[in-house]
BAFI-3210 file (N, C-alpha, C; in Angstrom, 3 decimals, decimal comma, padded with zeros to 6 digits):
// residues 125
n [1|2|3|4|5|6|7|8|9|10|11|12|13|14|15|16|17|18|19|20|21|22|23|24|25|26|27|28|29|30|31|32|33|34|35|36|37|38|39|40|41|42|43|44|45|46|47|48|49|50|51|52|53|54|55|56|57|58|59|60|61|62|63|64|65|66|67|68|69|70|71|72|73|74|75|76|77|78|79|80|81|82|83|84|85|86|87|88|89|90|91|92|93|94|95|96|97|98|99|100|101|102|103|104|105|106|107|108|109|110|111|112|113|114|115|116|117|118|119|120|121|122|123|124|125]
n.u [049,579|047,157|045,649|044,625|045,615|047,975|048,140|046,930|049,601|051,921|050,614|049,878|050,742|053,870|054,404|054,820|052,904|050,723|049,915|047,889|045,803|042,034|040,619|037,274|034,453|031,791|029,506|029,244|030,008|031,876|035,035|037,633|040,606|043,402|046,146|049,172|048,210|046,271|043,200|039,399|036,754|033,912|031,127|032,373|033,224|030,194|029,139|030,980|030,149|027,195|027,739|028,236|025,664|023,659|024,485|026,116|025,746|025,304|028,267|029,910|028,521|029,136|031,363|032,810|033,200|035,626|036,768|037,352|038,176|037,489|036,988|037,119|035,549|036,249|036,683|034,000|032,456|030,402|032,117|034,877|035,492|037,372|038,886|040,253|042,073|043,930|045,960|046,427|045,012|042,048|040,907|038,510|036,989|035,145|034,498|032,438|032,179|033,820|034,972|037,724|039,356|041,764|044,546|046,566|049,082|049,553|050,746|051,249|050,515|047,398|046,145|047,667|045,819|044,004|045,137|045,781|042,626|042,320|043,574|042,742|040,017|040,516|041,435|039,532|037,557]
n.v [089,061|091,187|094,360|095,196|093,329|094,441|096,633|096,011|094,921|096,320|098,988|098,311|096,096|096,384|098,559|097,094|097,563|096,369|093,280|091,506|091,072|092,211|092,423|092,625|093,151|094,931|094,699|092,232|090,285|089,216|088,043|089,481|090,345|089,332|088,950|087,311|084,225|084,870|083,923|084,890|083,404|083,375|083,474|085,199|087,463|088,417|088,663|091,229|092,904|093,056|094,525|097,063|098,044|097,035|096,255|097,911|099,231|097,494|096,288|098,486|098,601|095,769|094,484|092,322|089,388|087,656|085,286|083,354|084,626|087,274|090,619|093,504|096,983|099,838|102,228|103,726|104,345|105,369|104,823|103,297|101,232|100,637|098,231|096,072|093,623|091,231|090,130|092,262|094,051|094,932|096,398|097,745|098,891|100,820|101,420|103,058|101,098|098,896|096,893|097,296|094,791|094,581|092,651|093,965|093,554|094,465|097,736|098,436|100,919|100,946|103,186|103,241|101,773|103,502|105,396|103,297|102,511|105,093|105,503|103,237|104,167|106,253|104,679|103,617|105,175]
n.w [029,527|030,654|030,916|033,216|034,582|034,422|035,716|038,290|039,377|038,356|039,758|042,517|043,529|043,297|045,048|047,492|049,673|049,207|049,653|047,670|045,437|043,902|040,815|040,014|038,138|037,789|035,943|034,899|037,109|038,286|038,860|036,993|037,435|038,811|041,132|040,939|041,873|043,854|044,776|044,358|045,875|043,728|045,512|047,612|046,076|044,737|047,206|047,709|046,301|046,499|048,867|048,622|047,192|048,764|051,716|053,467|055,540|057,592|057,239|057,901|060,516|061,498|060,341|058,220|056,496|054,951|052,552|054,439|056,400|059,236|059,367|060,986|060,545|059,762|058,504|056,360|053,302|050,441|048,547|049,010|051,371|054,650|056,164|058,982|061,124|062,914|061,431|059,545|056,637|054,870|051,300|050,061|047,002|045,069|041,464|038,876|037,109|038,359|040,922|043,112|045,170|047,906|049,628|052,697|054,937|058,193|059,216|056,966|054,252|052,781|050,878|048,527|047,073|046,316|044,369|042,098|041,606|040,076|038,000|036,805|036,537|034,844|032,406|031,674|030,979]
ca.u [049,011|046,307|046,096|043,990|046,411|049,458|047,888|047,084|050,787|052,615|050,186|050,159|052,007|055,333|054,595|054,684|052,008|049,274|050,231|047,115|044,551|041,976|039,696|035,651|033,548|030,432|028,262|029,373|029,542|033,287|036,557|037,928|041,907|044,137|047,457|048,994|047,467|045,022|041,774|038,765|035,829|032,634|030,721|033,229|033,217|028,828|029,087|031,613|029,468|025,955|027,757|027,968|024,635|022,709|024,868|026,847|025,409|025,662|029,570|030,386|028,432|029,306|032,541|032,886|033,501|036,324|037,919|037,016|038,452|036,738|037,673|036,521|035,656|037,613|036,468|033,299|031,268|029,765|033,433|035,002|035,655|038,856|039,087|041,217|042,206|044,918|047,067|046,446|043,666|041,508|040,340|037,670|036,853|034,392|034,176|031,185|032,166|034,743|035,616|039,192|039,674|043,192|045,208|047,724|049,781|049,593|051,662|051,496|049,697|046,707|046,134|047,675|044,781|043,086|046,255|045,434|041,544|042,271|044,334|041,676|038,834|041,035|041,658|038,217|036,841]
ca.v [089,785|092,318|095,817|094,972|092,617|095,038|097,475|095,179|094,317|097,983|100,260|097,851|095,066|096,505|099,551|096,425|097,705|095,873|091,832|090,890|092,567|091,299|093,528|092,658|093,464|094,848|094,006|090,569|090,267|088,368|089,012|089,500|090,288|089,121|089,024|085,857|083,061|085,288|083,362|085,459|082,923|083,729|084,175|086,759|088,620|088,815|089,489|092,655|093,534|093,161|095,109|098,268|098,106|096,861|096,057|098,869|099,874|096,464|096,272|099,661|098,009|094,527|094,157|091,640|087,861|087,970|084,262|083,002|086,121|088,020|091,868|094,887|097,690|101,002|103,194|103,088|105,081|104,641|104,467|102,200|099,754|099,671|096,880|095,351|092,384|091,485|089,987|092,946|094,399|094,703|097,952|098,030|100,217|100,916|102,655|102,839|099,807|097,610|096,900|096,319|094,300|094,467|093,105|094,574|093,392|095,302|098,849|099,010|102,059|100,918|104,482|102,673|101,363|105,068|105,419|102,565|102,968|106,533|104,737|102,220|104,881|107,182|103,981|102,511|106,605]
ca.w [030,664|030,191|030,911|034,302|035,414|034,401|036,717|039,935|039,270|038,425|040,661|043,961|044,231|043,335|045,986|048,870|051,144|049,064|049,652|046,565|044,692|042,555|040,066|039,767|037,110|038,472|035,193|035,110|038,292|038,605|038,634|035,614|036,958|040,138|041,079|041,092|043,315|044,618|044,024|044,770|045,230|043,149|046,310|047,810|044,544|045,012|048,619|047,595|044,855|047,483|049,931|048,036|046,865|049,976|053,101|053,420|057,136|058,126|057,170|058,974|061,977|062,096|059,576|057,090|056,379|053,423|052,723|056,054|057,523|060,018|059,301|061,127|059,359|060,329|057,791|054,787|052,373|049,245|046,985|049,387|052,546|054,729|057,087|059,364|061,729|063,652|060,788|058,405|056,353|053,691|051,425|049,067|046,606|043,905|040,482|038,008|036,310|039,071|042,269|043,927|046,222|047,995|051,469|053,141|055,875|059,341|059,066|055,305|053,372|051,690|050,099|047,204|046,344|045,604|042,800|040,893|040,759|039,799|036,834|036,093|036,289|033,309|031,396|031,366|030,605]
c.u [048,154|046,551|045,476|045,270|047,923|049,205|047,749|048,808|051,607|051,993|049,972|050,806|053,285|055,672|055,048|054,549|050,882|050,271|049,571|045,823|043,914|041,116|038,418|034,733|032,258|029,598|028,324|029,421|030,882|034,417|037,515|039,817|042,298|045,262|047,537|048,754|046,783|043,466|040,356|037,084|034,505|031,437|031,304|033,203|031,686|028,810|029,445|030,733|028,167|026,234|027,865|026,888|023,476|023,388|025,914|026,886|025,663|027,209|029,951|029,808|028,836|030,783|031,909|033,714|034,518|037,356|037,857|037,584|037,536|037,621|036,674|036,317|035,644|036,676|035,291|032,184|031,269|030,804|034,234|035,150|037,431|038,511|040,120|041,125|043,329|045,938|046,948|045,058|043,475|040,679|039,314|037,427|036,263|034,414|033,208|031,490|032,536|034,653|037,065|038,983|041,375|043,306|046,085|047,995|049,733|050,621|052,198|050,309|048,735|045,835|046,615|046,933|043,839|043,995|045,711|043,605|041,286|042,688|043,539|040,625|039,379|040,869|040,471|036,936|036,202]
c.v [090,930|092,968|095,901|094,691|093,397|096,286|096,868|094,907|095,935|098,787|100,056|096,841|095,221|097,822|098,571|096,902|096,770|094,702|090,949|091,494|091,647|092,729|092,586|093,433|093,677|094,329|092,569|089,705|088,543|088,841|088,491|089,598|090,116|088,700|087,773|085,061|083,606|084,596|083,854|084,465|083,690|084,421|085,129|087,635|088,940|089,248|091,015|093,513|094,070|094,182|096,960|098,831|097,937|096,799|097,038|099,123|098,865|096,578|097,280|099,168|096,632|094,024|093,017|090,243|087,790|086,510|083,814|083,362|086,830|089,546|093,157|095,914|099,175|102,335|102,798|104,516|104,591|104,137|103,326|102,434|099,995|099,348|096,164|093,802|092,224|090,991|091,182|093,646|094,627|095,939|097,140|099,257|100,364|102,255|102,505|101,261|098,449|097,863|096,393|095,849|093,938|094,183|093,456|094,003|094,740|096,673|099,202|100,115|101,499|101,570|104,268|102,781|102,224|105,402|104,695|102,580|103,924|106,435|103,860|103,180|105,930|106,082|103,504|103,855|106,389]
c.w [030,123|030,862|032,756|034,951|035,413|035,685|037,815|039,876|039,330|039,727|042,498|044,093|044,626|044,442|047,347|049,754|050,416|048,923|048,216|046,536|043,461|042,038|039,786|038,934|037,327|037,734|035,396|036,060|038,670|038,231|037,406|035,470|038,460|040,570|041,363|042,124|044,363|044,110|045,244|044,442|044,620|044,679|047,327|047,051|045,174|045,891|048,531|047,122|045,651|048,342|049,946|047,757|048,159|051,449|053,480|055,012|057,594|058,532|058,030|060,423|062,631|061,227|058,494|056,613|054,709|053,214|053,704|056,801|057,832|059,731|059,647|060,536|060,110|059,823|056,942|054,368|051,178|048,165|047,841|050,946|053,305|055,995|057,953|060,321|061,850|062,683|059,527|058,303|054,960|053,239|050,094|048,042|045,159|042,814|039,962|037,436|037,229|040,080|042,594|044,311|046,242|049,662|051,253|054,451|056,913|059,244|057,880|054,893|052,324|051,247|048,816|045,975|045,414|044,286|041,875|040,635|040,041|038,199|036,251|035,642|034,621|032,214|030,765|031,069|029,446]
res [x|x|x|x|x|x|x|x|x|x|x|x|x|x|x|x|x|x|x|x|x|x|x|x|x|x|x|x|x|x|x|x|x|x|x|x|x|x|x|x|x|x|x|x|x|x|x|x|x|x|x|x|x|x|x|x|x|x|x|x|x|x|x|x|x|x|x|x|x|x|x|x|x|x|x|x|x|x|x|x|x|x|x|x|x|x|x|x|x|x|x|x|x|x|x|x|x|x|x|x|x|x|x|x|x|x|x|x|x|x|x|x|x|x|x|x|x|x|x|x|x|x|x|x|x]
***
């Protein structure tokens, strides 16, 4: 297990408000770490990656297609995305280098998610 995947694993999974979390590699532009049997297709990863960079106003006005989930979008600025829908929701969240992506089940805390980028952003300093 790498140091990615020890963190999607230690800093949210084991809190159980985040359900699965993957990590995205903005240069490369794929995801590089994800908890198990989360599979983040290639064009979900670009979309995430696009939506930071160009669709940003869109997403805050019209939400966001994630996995052939429909998810409203609650909250957004330029570091990240949170999202919901009636079975849960979905946060985003960008550093210089990655992006999260994490759900959460309905009445869970995904404030999590700000811990472990905070932990990725020191490690990857």
């Amino acid at each position: 297990m790498n140091q990615l995947q020890a963190l999607l694993n230690d800093s949210l999974i084991r809190t159980k408000h985040v359900e699965n979390a993957a990590i995205i590699n903005i240069k490369e532009r794929k995801v590089c770490a994800s908890t198990f049997g989360f599979n983040v297709p290639p064009e979900n990863a670009l979309n995430l990656i696009s939506t930071f960079y160009k669709n940003l106003l869109q997403v805050r006005r019209g939400g966001l297609c994630f996995k052939e989930k429909y998810y409203k979008c609650v909250r957004a600025d330029e570091h990240s995305i949170y999202l919901q829908n009636p079975d849960g929701g979905l946060i985003v969240v960008k550093t210089k280098t990655f992006i999260l992506v994490a759900t959460y089940r309905v009445g869970m805390y995904p404030s999590v998610c700000v811990e472990a980028v905070e932990k990725l952003g020191k490690k990857n300093a």
